[in-house]
C-alpha positions as CSV (number, residue, x, y, z in Angstrom):
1,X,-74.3,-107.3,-5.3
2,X,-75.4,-110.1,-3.1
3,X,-72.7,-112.3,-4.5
4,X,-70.2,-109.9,-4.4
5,X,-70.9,-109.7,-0.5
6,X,-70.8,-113.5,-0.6
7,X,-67.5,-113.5,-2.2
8,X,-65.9,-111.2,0.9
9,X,-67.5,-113.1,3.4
10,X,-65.6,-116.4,1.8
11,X,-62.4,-114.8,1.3
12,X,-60.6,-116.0,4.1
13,X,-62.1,-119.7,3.5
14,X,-59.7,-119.4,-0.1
15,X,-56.5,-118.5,1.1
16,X,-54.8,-119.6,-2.3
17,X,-57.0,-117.2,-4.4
18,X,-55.7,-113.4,-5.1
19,X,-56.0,-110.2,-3.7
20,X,-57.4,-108.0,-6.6
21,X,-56.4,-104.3,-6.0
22,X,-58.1,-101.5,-8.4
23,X,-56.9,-98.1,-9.7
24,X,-60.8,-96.8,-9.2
25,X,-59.7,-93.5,-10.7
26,X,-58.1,-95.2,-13.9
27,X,-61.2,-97.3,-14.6
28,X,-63.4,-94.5,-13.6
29,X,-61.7,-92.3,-16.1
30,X,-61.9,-94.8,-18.7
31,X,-65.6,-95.7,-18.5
32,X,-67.0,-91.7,-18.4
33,X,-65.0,-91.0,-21.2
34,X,-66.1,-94.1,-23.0
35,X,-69.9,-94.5,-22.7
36,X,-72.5,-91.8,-23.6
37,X,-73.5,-89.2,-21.3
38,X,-77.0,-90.0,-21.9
39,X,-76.7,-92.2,-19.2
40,X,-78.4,-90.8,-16.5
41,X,-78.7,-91.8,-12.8
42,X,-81.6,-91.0,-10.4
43,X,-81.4,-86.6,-10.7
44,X,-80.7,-86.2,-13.8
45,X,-77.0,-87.2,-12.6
46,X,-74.8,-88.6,-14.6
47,X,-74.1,-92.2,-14.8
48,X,-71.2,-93.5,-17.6
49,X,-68.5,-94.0,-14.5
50,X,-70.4,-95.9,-12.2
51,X,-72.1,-98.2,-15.2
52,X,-68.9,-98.9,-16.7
53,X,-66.7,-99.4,-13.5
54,X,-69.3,-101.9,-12.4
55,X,-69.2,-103.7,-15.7
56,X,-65.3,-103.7,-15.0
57,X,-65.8,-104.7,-11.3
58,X,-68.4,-107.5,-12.3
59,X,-66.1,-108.6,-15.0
60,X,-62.6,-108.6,-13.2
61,X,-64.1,-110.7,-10.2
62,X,-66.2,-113.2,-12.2
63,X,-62.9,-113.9,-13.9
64,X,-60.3,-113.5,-11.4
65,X,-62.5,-114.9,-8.1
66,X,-60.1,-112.6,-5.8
67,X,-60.5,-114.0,-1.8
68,X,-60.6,-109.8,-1.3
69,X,-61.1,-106.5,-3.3
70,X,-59.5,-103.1,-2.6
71,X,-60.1,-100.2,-4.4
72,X,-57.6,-97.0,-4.5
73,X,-58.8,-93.8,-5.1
74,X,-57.2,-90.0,-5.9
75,X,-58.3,-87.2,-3.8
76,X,-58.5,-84.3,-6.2
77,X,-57.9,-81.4,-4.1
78,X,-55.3,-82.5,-1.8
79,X,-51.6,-82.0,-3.1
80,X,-49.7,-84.8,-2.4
81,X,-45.4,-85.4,-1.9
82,X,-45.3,-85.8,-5.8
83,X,-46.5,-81.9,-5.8
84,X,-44.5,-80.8,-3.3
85,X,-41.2,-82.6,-5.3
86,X,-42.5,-80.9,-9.1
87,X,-44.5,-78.3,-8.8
88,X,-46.0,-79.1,-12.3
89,X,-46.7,-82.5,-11.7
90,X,-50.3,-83.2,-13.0
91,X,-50.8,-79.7,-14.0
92,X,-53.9,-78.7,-16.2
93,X,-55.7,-81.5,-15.3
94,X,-59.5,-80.5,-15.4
95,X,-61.9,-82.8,-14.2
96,X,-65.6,-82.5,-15.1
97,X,-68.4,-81.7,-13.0
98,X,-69.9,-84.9,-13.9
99,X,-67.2,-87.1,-13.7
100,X,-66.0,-85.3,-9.8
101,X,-69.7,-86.2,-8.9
102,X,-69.4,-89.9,-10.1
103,X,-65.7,-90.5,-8.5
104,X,-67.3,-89.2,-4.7
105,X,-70.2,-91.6,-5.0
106,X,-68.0,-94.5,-6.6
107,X,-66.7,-95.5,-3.2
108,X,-70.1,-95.7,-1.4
109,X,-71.0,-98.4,-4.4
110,X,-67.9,-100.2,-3.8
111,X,-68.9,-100.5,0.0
112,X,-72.2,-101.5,-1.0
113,X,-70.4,-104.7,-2.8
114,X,-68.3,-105.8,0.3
115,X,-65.5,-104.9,-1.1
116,X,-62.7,-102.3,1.1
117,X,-62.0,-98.3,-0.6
118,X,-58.5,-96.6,0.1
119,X,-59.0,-93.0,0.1
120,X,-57.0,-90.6,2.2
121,X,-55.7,-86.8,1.3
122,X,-52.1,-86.7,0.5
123,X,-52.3,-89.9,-1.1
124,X,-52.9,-91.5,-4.7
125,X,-54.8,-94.7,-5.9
126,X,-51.3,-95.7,-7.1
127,X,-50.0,-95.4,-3.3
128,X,-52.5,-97.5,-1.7
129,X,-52.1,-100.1,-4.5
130,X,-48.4,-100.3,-3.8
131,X,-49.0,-100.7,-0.2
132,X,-51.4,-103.4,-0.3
133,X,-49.5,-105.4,-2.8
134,X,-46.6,-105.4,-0.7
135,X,-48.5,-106.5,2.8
136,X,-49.9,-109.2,0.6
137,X,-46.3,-110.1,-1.1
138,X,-45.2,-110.3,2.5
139,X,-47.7,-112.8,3.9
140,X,-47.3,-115.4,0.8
141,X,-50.1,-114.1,-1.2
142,X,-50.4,-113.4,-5.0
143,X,-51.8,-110.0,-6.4
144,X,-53.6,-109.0,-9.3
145,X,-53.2,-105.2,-9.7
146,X,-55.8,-103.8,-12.1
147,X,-54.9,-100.3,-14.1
148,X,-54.8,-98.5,-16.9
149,X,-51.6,-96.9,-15.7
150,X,-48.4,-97.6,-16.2
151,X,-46.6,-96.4,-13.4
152,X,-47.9,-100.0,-11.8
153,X,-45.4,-101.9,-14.1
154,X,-43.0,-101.7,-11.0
155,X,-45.7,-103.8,-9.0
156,X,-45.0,-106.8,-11.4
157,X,-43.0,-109.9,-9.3
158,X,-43.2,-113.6,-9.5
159,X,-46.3,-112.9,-6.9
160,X,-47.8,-109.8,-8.6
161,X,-49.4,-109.3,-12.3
162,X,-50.5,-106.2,-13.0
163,X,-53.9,-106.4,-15.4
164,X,-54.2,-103.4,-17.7
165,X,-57.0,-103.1,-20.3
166,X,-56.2,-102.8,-23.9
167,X,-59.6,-103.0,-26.3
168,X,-63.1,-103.6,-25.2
169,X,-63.3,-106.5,-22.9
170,X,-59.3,-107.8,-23.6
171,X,-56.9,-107.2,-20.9
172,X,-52.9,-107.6,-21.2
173,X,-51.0,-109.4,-18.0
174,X,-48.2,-108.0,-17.0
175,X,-45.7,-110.0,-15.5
176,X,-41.2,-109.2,-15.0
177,X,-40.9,-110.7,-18.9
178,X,-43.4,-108.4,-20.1
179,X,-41.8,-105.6,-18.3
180,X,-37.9,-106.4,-19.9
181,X,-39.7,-106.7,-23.1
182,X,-41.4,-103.3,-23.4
183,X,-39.0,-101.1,-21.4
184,X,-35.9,-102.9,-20.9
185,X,-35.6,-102.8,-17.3
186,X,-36.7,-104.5,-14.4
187,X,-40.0,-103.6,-13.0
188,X,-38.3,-102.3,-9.6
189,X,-36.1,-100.2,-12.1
190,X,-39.2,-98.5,-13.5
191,X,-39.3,-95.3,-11.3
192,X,-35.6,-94.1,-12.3
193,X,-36.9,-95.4,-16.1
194,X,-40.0,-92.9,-15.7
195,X,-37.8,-89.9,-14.3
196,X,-34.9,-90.4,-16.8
197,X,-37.3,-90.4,-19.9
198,X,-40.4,-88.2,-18.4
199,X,-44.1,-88.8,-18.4
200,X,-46.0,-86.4,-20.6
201,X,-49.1,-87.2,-18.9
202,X,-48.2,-86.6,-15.9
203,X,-46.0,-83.4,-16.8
204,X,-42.6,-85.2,-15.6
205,X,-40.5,-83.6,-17.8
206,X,-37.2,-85.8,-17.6
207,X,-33.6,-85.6,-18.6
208,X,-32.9,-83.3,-21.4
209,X,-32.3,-85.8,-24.5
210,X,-33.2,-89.1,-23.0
211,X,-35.6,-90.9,-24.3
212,X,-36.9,-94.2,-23.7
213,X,-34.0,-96.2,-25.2
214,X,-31.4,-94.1,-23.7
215,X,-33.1,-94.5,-19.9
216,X,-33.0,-98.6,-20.5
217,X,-29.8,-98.2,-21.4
218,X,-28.5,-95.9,-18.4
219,X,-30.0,-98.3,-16.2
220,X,-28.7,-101.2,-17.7
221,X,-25.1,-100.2,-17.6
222,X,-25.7,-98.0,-13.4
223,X,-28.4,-99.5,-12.1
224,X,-30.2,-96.7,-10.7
225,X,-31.0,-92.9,-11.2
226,X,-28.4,-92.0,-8.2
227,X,-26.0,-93.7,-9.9
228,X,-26.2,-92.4,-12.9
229,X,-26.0,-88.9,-11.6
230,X,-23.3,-89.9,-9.6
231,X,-21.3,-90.7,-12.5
232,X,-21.9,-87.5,-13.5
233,X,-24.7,-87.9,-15.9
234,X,-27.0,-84.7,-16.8
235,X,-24.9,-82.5,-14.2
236,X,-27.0,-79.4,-14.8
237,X,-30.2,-81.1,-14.0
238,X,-29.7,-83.6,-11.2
239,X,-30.8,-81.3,-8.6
């Protein structure tokens, strides 16, 4: 812990180092659902999440040495815009006692380190990620967006790589190549992707018939979702 504080004291002393953002939820997810519930914290409360986010905190700076760390988190009962547009967006998501418990005292740990939480109602991890990868984009500054989900592939620039776990301690980067190569668009081409060929984990249902192929190819030939339903594509669902 006392090195981590170190670390944020120095960051403005290493300019050229990178601002490491963190999807807390993803990891958080991840670590409860891998590590045995027999890990117990002070009260008989549970303790998989915070162990195994700190291993991936410890990990991801002793690699990485970020100048800063900022950590994005969900707030569970707040609806956000993305409710408001599909009503079933996210739905039948249960989250367990334990795990709810784990994700409100993550944040206080992360403060602990010196490192910065985002956490607002109304928002997601994912927008305070996409904000703070921007404002650093726009000063000169390189990125290093860590998450499990996918959604961040439209992050990925010649300043930004997005670092996504794969197997126990490997980590893929993500980068505008990788992007082309999995999906076949560019990253900033990944939202319309996403709402062409649906996200089943996220109960987006997208276009009738479109699958990921036929989403790569859409925007390949239009550009963009607007201009694929302005040339008339799935009529009966572009509202």
């Amino acid at each position: 812990m006392a090195q981590f504080k170190q670390g944020a004291r120095d960051a403005e002393a290493a300019p050229k180092r990178p601002l490491l953002v963190i999807d807390g939820d993803s990891f958080a997810y991840r670590s409860y659902h891998a590590l045995p519930k027999t890990i117990r914290r002070s009260g008989d409360r549970g303790g998989g999440a915070v162990l195994g986010f700190a291993n991936y905190l410890l990990r991801f700076y002793e690699t990485e040495r970020p100048r800063a760390v900022l950590v994005g988190w969900d707030t569970l009962d707040a609806p956000t815009y993305r409710h408001r547009a599909l009503a079933e967006y996210q739905a039948g998501r249960e989250v367990d006692a334990e795990l709810r418990e784990q994700l409100e005292a993550l944040p206080e740990f992360i403060a602990a380190c010196g490192f910065a939480n985002a956490k607002a109602p109304g928002y997601e991890a994912d927008d305070f990620l996409a904000a703070a990868t921007l404002r650093e984009e726009r000063r000169g500054g390189t990125v290093l967006v860590a998450t499990g989900d996918r959604d961040a592939f439209q992050l990925a620039s010649e300043l930004t790589t997005i670092i996504q776990p794969v197997r126990a301690g490997e980590v893929a980067r993500i980068g505008p190549a990788e992007v082309r190569a999995r999906y076949g668009v560019e990253p900033a081409q990944v939202p319309d992707f996403i709402a062409l060929r649906g996200d089943a984990s996220d109960r987006i249902p997208g276009a009738r018939g479109c699958g990921q192929r036929t989403a790569a190819d859409l925007l390949r030939r239009y550009g963009t979702l607007e201009a694929v339903l302005a040339a008339g594509r799935f009529a009966s669902q572009a509202d």
